[in-house]
N, C-alpha and C positions, 0 to 999 in steps of 0.2 A: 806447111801450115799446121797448125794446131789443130788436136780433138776439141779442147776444149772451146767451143766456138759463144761468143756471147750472145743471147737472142735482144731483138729490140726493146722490150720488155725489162731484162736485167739492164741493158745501159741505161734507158729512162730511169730506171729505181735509182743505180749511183749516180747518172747525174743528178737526180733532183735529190738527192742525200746530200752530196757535195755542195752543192748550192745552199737548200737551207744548211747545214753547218756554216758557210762563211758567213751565212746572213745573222743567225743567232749569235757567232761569233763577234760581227760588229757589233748589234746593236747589248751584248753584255761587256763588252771592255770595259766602254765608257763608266760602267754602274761599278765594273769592278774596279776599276782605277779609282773614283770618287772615295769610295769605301777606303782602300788599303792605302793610297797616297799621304791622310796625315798623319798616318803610323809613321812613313818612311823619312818625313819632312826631315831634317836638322834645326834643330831651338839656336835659334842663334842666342847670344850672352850668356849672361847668367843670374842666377833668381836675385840676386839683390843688386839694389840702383844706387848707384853711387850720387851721393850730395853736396854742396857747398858748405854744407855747416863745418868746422871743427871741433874737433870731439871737446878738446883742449879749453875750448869755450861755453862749454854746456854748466848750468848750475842747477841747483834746486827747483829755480823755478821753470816752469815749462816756457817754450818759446817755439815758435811758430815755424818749422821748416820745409820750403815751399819743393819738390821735386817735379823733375820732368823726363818723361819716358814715351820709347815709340810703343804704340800699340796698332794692331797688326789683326781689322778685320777684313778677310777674304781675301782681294785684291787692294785694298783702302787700308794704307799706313797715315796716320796721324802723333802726332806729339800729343799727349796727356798731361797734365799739371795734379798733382796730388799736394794735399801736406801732409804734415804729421805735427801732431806737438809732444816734444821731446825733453825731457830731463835726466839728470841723475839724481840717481840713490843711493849716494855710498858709489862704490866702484863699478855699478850697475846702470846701464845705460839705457831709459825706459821711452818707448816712443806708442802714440797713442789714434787711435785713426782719429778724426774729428767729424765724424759721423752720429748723429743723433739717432740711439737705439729707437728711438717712438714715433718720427718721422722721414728721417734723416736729412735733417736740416744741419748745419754745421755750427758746432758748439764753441766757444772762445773761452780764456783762459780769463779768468775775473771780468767773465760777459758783464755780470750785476754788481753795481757797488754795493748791495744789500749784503752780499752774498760774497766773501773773499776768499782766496785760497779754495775757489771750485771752477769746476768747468760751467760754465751755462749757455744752454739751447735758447736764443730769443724768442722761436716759434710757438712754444706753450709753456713759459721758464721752466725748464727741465733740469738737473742738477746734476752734477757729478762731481764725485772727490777726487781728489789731485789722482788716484790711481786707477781713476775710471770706472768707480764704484758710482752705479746711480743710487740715487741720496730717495731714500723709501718717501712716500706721499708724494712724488713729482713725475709726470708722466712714462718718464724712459721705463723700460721693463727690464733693462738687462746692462750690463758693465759695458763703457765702451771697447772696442778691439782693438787688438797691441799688434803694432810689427816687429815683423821677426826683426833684430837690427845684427850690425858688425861695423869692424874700424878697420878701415885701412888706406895707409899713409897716413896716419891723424884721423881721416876724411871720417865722418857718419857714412854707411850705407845702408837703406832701408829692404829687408825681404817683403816674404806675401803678409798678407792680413792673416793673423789667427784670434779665436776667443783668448776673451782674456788670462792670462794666468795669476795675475798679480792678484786675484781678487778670492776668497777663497770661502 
């Protein structure tokens, strides 16, 4: 046998040591998984959504191109419908959210006959130029937002939303 003999005293203290450590141990994993988990996730795809439009077909004037992507809250995947209204400029391929800076009601491409060759919000006639410049005296306060775009196979794909750059 041992000198070293344990009194009841010290085994009580590591067992009840032992114990609460497993028990703090449970109840922080959970909080600490929660935390570090969507670090570790993997992004499925990649940032820009492929479209039906072809590039090939794009002109001057803007047209209306309708996208659909999964979006992915929590546990709850859903399909999403977006558009964009899309043109070119020269070799330049411009796509514009259609979101109204002043309420965000959705603006349309020669909404007003008054008003040609602009965007117009129906909700308070708010005005934009073909490049997303809201037109001074009409409600919007700011340019509409451009997507990031790219081509490939012919195809349009649309990236994220950014402020505008077109407008300066």
């Amino acid at each position: 046998m041992s000198n070293n003999r344990v009194t009841r005293r010290q085994f009580l203290n590591y067992t009840l040591t032992g114990v609460g450590g497993f028990m703090a141990a449970g109840m922080l994993m959970p909080m600490v998984r929660f935390a570090v988990d969507p670090v570790l996730q993997k992004k499925a795809g990649g940032d820009f959504i492929p479209t039906k439009q072809k590039v090939s077909e794009l002109s001057k004037t803007p047209v209306k191109v309708d996208f659909t992507f999964e979006q992915v809250d929590a546990w709850y995947k859903s399909d999403v419908t977006n558009t964009a209204w899309v043109y070119k400029e020269g070799d330049k391929i411009i796509a514009l959210s259609p979101v109204c800076k002043h309420l965000g009601c959705t603006v349309n491409w020669e909404g007003d006959p008054a008003h040609k060759n602009q965007f117009f919000c129906p909700c308070h006639a708010g005005r934009y130029e073909k490049n997303g410049d809201n037109i001074k005296g009409t409600p919007p306060l700011g340019p509409l937002d451009e997507y990031e775009v790219k081509e490939k196979d012919g195809l349009l794909m649309l990236g994220k939303i950014r402020p505008n750059t077109l407008v300066k």
